[in-house]
N, C-alpha and C positions, 0 to 999 in steps of 0.2 A: 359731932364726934366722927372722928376718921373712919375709916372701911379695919386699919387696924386694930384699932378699939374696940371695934365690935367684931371678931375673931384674930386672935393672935397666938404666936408660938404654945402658949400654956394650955390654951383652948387642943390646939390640934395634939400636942403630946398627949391629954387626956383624952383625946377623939381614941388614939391608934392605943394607947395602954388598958383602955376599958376593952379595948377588942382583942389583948394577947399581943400586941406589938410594942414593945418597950423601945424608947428611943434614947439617947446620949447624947448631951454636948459636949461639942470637941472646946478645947480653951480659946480657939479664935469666934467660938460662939457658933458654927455649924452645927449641924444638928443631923446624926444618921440614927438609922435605927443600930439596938444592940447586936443582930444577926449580922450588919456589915456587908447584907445581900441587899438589892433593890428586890428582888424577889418576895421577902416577906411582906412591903407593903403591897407589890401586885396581887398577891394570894389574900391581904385583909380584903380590899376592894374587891377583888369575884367572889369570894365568902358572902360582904354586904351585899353584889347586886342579884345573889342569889335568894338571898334569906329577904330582901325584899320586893322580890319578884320583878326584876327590871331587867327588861329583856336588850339585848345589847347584839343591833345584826352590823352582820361584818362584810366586808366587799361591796358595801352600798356607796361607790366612790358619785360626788353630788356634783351635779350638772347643775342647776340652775337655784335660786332661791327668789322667789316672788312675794310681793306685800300684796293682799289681795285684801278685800272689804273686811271679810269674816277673818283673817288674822293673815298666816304663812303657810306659802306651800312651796315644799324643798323636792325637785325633781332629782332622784340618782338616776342610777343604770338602771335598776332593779323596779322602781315603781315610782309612784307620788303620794305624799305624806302632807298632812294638812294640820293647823293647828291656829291656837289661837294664840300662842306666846311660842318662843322662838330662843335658845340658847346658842349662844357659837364660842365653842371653846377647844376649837382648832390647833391650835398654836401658830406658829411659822410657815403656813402653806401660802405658796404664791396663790395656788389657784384658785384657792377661798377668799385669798385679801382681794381677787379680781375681780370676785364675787360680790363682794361688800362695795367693792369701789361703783360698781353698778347701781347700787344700794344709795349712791349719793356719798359715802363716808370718804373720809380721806386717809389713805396709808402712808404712814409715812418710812420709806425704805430700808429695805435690810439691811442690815450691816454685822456682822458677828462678833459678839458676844464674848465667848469662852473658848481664849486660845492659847498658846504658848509663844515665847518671840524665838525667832530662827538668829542665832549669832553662830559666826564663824571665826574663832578666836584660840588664839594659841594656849593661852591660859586655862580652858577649860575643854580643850578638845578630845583629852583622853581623860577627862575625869567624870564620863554620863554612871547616874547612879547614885554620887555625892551628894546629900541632903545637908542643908544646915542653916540657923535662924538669920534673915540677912534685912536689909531695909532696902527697897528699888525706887529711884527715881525718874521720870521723864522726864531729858534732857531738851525741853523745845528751845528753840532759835528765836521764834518772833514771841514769847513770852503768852501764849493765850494758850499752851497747856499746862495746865499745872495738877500735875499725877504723881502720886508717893504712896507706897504700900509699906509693911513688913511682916513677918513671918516664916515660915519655911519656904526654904529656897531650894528647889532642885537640878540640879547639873543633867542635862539628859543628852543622846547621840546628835540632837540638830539645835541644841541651843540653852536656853533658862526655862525651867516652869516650875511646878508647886502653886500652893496658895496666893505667895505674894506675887506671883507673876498674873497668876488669874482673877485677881483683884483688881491688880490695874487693866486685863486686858476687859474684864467688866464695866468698870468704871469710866473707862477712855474709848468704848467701843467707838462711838463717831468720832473723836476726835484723831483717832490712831487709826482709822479708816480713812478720813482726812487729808492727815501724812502717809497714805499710801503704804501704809505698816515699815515705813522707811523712818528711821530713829533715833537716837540715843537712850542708853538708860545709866546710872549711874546708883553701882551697889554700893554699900557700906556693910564688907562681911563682920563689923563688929557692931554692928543696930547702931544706936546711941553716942558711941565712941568718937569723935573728934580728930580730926587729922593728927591736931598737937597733941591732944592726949593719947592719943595713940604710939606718937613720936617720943612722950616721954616715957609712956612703957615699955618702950623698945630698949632706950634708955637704959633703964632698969635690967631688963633682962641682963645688957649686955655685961653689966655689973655682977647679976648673979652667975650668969653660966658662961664666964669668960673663957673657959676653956673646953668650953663642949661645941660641935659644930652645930650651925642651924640646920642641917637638913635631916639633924637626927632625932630632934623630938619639937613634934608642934606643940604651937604656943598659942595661947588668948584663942583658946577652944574653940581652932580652927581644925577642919579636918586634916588629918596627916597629907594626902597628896593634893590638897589645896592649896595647904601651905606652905609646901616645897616650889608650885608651879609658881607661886606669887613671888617664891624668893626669886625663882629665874625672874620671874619680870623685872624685878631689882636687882638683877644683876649683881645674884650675890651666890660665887662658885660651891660647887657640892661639896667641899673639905673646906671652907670656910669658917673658923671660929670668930665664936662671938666679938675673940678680945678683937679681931683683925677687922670688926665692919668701919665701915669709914659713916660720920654722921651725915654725907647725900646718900650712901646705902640704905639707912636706915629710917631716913625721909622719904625714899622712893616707897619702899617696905610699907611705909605707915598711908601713905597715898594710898598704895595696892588695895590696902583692906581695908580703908575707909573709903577712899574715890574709884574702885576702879571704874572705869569710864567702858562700856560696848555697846558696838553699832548693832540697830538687831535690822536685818533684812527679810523682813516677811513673819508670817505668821504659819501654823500647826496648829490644827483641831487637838482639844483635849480630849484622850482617848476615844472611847465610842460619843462621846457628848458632841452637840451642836448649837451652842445656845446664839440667839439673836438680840438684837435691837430692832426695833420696828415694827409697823401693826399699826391698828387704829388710831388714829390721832387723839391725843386724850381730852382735850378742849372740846371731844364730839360726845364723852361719856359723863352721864350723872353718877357718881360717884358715889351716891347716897344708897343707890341700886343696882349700880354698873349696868344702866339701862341707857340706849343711844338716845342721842339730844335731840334726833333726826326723825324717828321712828319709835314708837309708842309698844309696848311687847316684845323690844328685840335687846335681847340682852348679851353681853359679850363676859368672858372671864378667862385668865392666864394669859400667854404670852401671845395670844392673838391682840392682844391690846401693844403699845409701843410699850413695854416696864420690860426689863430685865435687871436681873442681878448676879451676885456674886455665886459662884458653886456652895453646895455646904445646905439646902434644903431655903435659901431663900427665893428661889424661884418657885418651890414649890406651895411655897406658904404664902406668895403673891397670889397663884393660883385657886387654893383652897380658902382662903379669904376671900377672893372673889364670887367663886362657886358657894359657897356659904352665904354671901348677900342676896347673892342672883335667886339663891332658893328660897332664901324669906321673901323675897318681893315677889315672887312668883305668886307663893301662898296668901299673898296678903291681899 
């Protein structure tokens, strides 16, 4: 049985809801809690490590960690601590993975995670703040990425992000670390929709509102200054009525919102977040107890291991899965 299996999403909502923390799924399946604060789960966690007396010192930054006969002992600034089993659930610290590497383990290198792509494009240069449901593809060259999301899509001052953006930038961290965060991605602001079907809805349109201009009311529930910049790209003038588009206007038109095509040059941290790729190599971890293959009592759990994922509460539940096995094998 997987590490899933034996703690998963249902498990953890009922951990944080028996303790006064009610959580929500979003419709792409993330899961925050109802307060919409990370605060509320910080304040469940000091509640619990008070109410079960677990004392928690701070500014003990750790110098060394040794395997010694009788178990481990972890040298900080501050003292030496000695024990017989041993957790590390660090996250993304160089200086800990250097630690480990010491340790015999193999790290395998950062690479980040959870970003935004930087595009510099006419078409969306003055529309940051625009949200709206789109599908993104990466456009690779030598055919050995193949990356596609969909979801909200947000327009922002240096480029695309939202959901679907940080899906792929999750999903593709090595591989778009790779390509040097150097790119192609290729939206379709109408999900689903199809060049030609697109082409004949346009069609259509021009049929019913032959005599209204385009730039006076968006269509195929695109946002209004989206889908004014898209007419520019099609090269279709701001007094332009419908009757007067010509059918390569109206193909360019149907490209725009199903192909448009942008170069994304570089990457941006999602807000205060810094999520990673990399960490313990997982071929070193038994998985049964997320205990090293190497050493006998030393256990690892969360993103100090190589796992990451997408935003939305699954890195956290990668995490608390782990921490949850780590603890029964402890006790056992």
């Amino acid at each position: 049985m997987g590490p899933f299996h034996t703690f998963m999403t249902g498990d953890t909502m009922e951990w944080f809801e028996k303790r006064g923390v009610p959580l929500k799924i979003e419709e792409d399946g993330r899961i925050f809690p109802e307060s919409n604060t990370s605060q509320s789960i910080i304040d469940c966690f000091l509640s619990e490590t008070e109410k079960l007396g677990v004392e928690v010192l701070k500014n003990h930054s750790v110098k060394a960690i040794l395997k010694e006969d009788e178990g481990w002992k972890v040298t900080t600034e501050k003292g030496e601590f000695t024990s017989e089993k041993l957790v590390i659930t660090t996250g993304s610290s160089n200086k800990i993975w250097s630690l480990i590497e010491e340790l015999g383990h193999t790290i395998v290198p950062a690479a980040p995670s959870l970003f935004t792509f930087n595009i510099q494009d006419s078409r969306i240069k003055n529309l940051p703040g625009i949200a709206t449901q789109a599908s993104v593809k990466v456009i690779s060259e030598n055919k050995k990425v193949n990356l596609e999301s969909e979801g909200a899509l947000l327009i922002t001052h240096w480029g695309l992000s939202g959901p679907a953006i940080l899906k792929l930038s999750a999903w593709g961290a090595r591989a778009l670390s790779d390509l040097n965060y150097q790119f192609k991605i290729k939206v379709n602001w109408l999900l689903g929709v199809s060049e030609e079907e697109a082409f004949e809805k346009l069609k259509d349109l021009k049929e019913i509102h032959s005599k209204q201009t385009l730039y006076k009311y968006a269509q195929l529930g695109i946002p209004k200054r989206l889908w004014q910049s898209l007419l520019i790209a099609s090269e279709v003038s701001e007094t332009q009525k419908w009757a007067e588009t010509t059918n390569k206007q109206l193909q360019e038109l149907a490209s725009q919102l199903t192909q448009s095509i942008f170069q994304v040059n570089g990457k941006s941290t999602f807000k205060e977040e810094f999520v990673t790729a990399g960490g313990v190599d997982l071929k070193e971890i038994n998985f049964k107890r997320f205990e090293s293959k190497l050493h006998k009592n030393l256990f690892f759990a969360g993103e100090v291991l190589n796992i990451d994922a997408i935003t939305g509460g699954f890195n956290f539940q990668n995490a608390w899965t782990g921490g949850f096995i780590v603890a029964k094998s402890i006790l056992e």
